[in-house]
N, C-alpha and C positions, 0 to 999 in steps of 0.2 A: 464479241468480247466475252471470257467464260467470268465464270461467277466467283473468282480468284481474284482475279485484277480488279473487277466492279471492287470487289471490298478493299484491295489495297485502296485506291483511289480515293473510296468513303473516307476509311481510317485517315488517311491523308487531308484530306479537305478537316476532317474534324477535330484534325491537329492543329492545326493552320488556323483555324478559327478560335479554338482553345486558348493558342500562341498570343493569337490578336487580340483578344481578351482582357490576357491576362497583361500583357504592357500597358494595354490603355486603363488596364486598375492600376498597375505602376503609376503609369503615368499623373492621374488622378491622386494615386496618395502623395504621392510626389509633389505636386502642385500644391493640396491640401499642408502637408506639413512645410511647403514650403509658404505661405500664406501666414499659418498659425504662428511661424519665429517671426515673419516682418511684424506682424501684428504683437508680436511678445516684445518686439527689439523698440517700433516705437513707442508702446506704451512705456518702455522701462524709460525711454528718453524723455519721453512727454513727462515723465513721474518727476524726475529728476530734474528739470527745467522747472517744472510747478514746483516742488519743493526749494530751491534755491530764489526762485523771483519771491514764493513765500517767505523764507528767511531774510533776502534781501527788505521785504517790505518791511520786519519785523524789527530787523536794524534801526530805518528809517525811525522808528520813534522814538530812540533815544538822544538824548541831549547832543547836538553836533557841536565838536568841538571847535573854536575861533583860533584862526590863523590868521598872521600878518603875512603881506603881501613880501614878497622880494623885487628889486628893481627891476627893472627892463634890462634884459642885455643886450645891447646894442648890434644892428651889424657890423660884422667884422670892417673896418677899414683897410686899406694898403698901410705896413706901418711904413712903405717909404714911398714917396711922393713919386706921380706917376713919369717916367720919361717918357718925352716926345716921342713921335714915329720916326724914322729916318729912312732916306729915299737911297740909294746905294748909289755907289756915281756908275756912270755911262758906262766909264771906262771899265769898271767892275761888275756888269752887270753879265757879260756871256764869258764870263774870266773862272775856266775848273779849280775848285776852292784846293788848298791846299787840306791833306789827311790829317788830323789832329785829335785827338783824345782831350777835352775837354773835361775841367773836374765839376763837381757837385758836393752839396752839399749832407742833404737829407732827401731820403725816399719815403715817400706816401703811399703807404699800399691801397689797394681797391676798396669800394667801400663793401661791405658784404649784406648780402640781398639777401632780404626774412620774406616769408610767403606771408601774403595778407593773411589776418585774424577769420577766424572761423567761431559760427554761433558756438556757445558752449553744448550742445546738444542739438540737434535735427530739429526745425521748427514743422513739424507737422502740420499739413494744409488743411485748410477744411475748407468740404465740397457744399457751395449754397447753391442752390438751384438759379440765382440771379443775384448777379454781383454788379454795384454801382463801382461808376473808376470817376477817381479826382484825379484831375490834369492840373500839370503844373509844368513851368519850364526854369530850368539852369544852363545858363550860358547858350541862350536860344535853342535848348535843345528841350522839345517836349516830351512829359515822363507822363507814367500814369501806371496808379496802384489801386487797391480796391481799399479803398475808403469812403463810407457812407454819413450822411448828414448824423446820424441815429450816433457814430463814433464818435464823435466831437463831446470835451468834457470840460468842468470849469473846474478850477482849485478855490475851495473856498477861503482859503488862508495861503498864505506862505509858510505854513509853521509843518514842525517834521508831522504832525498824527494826519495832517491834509493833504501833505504830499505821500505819504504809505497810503492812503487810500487813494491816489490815482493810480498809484504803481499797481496796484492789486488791482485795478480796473484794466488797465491796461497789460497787466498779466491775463488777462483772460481771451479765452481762443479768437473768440473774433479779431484780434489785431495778429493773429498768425499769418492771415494771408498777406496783411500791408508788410509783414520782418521778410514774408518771401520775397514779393515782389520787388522792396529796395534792395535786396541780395542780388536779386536776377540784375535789376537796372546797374549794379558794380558792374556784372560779369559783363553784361550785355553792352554798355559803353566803356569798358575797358577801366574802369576810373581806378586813381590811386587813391591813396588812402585818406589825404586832402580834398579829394577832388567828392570823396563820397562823402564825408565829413557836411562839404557844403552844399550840396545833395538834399540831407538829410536833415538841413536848417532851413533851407530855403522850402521843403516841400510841409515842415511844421512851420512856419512860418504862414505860407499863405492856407494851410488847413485852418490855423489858429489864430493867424493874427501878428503883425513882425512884432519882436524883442516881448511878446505874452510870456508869463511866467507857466502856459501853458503849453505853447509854443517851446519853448524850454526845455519843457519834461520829457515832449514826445521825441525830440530830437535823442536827450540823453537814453532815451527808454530803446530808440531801436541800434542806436551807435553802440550801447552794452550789451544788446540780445544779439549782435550781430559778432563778437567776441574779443572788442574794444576797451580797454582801459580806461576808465571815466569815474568822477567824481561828479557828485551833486554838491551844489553850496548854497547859499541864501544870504543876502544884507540884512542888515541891523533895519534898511526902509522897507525892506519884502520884496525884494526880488531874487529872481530863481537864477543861476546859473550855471553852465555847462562846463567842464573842467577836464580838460583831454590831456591823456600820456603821451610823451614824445619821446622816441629814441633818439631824438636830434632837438638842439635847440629851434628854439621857436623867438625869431630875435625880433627884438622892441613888443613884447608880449610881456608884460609884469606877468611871474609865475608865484604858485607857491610850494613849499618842499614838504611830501610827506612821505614818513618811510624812508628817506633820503632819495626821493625819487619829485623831478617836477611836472607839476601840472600847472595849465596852463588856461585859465578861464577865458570865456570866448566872450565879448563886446561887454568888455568889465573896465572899470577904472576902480574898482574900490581897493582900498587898502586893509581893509578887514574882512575877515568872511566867516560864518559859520559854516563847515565841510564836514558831509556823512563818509566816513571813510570805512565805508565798506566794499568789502573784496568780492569781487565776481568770479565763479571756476573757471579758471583757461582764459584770464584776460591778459590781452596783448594792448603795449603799446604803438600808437601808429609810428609811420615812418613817412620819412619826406621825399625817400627815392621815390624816381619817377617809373624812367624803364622801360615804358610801354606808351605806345598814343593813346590821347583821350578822346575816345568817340561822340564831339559834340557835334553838333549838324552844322554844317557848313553855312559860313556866311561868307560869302565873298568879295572883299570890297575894290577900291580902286588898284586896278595891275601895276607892275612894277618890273622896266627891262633896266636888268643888268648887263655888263660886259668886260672883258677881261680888255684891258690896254694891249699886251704883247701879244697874246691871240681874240685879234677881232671875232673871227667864226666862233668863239665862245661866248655867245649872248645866248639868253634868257629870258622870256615873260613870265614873271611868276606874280602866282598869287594865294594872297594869305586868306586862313581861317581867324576871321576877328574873333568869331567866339573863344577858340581857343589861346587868344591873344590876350580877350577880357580876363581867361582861367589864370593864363600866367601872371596877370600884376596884383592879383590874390598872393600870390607865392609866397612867402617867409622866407627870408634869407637864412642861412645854417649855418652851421659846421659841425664838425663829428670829433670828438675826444680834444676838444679845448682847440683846438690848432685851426686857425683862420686857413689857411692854406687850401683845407679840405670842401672847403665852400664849393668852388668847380666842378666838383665830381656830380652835384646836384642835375646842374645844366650839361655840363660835357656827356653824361651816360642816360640823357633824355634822348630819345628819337624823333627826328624831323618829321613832320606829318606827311601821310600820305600824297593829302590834296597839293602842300608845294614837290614832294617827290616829281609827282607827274605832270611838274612844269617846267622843273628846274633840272631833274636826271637825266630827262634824255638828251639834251645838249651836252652836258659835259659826260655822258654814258658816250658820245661818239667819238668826243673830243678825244678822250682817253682810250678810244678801242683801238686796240691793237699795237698799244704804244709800250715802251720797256717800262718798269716801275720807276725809274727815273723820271723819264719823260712825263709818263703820266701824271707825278706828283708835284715836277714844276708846273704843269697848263694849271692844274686847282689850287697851285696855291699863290700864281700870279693872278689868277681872279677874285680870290679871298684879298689880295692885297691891294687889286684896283678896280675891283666894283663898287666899294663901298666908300663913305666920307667919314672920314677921322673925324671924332668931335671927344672931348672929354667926358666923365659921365657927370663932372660936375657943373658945367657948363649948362648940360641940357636937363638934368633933372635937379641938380641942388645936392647928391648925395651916389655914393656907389652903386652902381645895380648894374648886375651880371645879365646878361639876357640866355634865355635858349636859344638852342640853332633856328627856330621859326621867326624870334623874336629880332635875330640881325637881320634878318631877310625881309622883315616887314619896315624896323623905323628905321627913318631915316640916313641914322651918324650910329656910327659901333666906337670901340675903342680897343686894345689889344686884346684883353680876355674875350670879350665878346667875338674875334675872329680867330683866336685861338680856338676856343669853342668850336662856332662852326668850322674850322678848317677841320678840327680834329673829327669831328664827323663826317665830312663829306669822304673823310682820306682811308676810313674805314666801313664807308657803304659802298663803295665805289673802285676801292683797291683792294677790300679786306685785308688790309696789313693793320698791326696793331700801332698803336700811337699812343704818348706819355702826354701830358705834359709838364712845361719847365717852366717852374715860376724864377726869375731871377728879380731883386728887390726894386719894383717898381714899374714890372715889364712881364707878359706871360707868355710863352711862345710853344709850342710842340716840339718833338722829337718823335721820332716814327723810328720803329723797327725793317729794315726793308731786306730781303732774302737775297739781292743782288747788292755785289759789294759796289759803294758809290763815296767816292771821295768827298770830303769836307770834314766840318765842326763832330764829332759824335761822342755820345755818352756811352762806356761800359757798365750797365747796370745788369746787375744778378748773371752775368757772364752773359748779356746777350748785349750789342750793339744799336742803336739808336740816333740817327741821325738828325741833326735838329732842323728843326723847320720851322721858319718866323713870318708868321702872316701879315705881321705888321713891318719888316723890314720892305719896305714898296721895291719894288726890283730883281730882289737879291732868289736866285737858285736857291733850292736845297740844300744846306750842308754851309750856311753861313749865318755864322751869328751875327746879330745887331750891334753895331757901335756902341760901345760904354755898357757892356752885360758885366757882371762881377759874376764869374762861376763859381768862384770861392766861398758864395753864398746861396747858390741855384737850389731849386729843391724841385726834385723830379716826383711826378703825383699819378698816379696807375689811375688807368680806366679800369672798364669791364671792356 
């Protein structure tokens, strides 16, 4: 090799090393400046979080102004009294409905779905070499945050200059890792916005002590760090209480109005209150859609075989999560923009849990394979009509109550919403067709939109058609309404 090429070669390699070099000092400033903005971005956060928990404690020591309470609003009732089920006769039961356009009265659009609340700022974690965790459970589901004994604080008054000093206590960083970890336990059990609510009372609750005026604080302290609309209050005897925003009513809950907005004090009967009505940056009010499953840990109780009358081979073992069953009769009954009607969308746009999916799908997942959307929607809605025992709901509980789809499938006796309900979910996990439902006065029944044209009863709504389906009429095909409906007064209610 002449002494030409040697030096190409050098020059070469010294390039190449130059090269490599010089990226990995890129690389490195890179890194570096990129480090220096995270650390710029959350300190400006952290700043802004301490200054506002600061102002908010500085509020706290002015005079809180007294409100009187407002009544309880009741839940909605039926305002017409409910009609019986009706069994179709024999002769009407395999009889092609005749094609009819049925009228209506009023349409209920969908309810529209807010993203949960978010902290007003990044709670910044901090790294301790050794972290103690307090366990607790909600709806037998075990949680666990970094809370240490050294945490725990007492109010030595109920009066505002005693509660600003625990807020300032609890504004400080040590309680950053417990605001993560109930954030994580939202994401990581799915919870709604209720569901974290009592979460977040039951875990200051057993840290504190149940109904402590301490217990209290810590609750409201991480319910507003987490980017919830909340009010502090206190009685005239010294007790502390929690006061939550609702985009939806919160019924048989005495509220009170501030800002022309209600809040809603939690295990209160009092009639007067002194309320700190200070504002938090970026606070939202909860909401009572559900939407999603709540991931409690499964308890499994005693099984439960259903079966369809007209298709025997459509049976079923299922079985329920009680936890999730104990979650649901927490629930508050609603409604949205004054209109009782709107209540269903609560339970109708909840999803079936998992654990009955995989007990109950795959029977009617076979049932329905391979069948015309006709077909397939008579087999599920002839089992919604004869698996289950009609009972009133005043009969068995004293008072209205909607169930979720988990909640027909577990007690006993439903009634027409309750298999409106689930019908209308089985009809849309199982067929993906969209589904209405049609309240007529005293009676609630579905309407499905179905892409094949299929004779009977159907509604024209927003130029698409809608075939009614009554899971309560026992017998009757697709495309027949129930005896004695007045359409004249029907009001058709959108899902999601």
């Amino acid at each position: 090799m002449n002494k030409t090429v040697i030096a190409l070669l050098f020059l070469s390699a010294s390039v190449g090393i130059s090269a490599q070099n010089s990226l990995e000092d890129f690389r490195k400033q890179s890194r570096k400046e990129y480090e220096d903005f995270r650390r710029q971005v959350v300190k400006e956060y952290s700043d802004f979080r301490d200054r506002a928990n600061a102002e908010y404690a500085e509020f706290m020591r002015r005079a809180w102004e007294q409100h009187k309470s407002m009544p309880e609003i009741p839940a909605p009732k039926p305002p017409d009294p409910p009609i019986p089920p009706v069994v179709v006769p024999k002769e009407e039961m395999d009889k092609t409905p005749e094609d009819k356009p049925v009228p209506y009265e009023e349409v209920i659009p969908a309810p529209v779905v807010i993203e949960q609340p978010k902290p007003v700022a990044p709670v910044p974690e901090i790294p301790k070499p050794k972290e103690t965790l307090f366990s607790f459970r909600v709806f037998g589901t075990e949680c666990k945050v970094r809370l240490a004994d050294e945490d725990r604080f007492r109010l030595t008054a109920c009066t505002e200059d005693a509660i600003a000093d625990a807020w300032k206590k609890l504004s400080q960083p040590q309680y950053n890792n417990l605001i993560r970890d109930c954030l994580q336990l939202r994401t990581r059990l799915n919870l709604c916005d209720w569901a974290y609510l009592l979460l977040l009372q039951k875990l200051s609750s057993d840290f504190l002590g149940e109904n402590s005026n301490e217990s209290t604080l810590l609750a409201a302290f991480i319910y507003g760090q987490s980017g919830y609309k909340m009010r502090l209050a206190r009685s005239e005897s010294g007790s502390l209480f929690l006061m939550v925003a609702s985009r939806h009513i919160l019924c048989n809950i005495g509220y009170y109005v501030i800002d022309s907005e209600n809040f809603y004090p939690l295990n209160c009967r009092e009639k007067k209150l002194f309320i700190c009505n200070n504002v938090f940056p970026g606070e939202q009010a909860l909401s009572l859609l559900i939407g999603k499953e709540q991931y409690f840990t499964a308890n499994v109780g005693s099984k439960r075989t259903l079966m369809s009358e007209k298709y025997p081979d459509v049976t079923a073992t299922i079985s329920s999560n009680k936890n999730l069953i104990d979650f649901y009769s927490t629930y508050p009954q609603s409604y949205i923009n004054s209109d009782a009607t709107t209540k269903w969308t609560f339970y109708a746009n909840t999803p079936l849990s998992q654990s009955v999916k995989e007990t109950l799908y795959p029977a009617l997942s076979k049932a329905v394979q391979g069948k015309s959307e006709q077909d397939a929607a008579n087999i599920l809605i002839n089992f919604v009509q004869t698996a289950f025992k009609y009972e009133y709901d005043d009969v068995v509980w004293g008072y209205d109550r909607p169930f979720f789809a988990d909640e027909t499938l577990y007690y006993p006796f439903s009634d027409c919403e309750d298999r409106a309900i689930l019908f209308s979910r089985l009809i849309r996990d199982l067929t993906g067709l969209k589904v209405v439902l049609l309240y007529y006065p005293g009676h609630l029944a579905t309407a499905v939109k179905f892409s094949e044209m299929i004779p009977g009863d159907y509604l024209q709504v927003n130029g698409q058609r809608y075939l009614v389906c009554d899971p309560t009429y026992t017998g009757a095909n697709i495309g027949m309404t129930m005896t004695g409906m007045d359409n004249n007064r029907a009001t058709v209610v959108f899902l999601e």
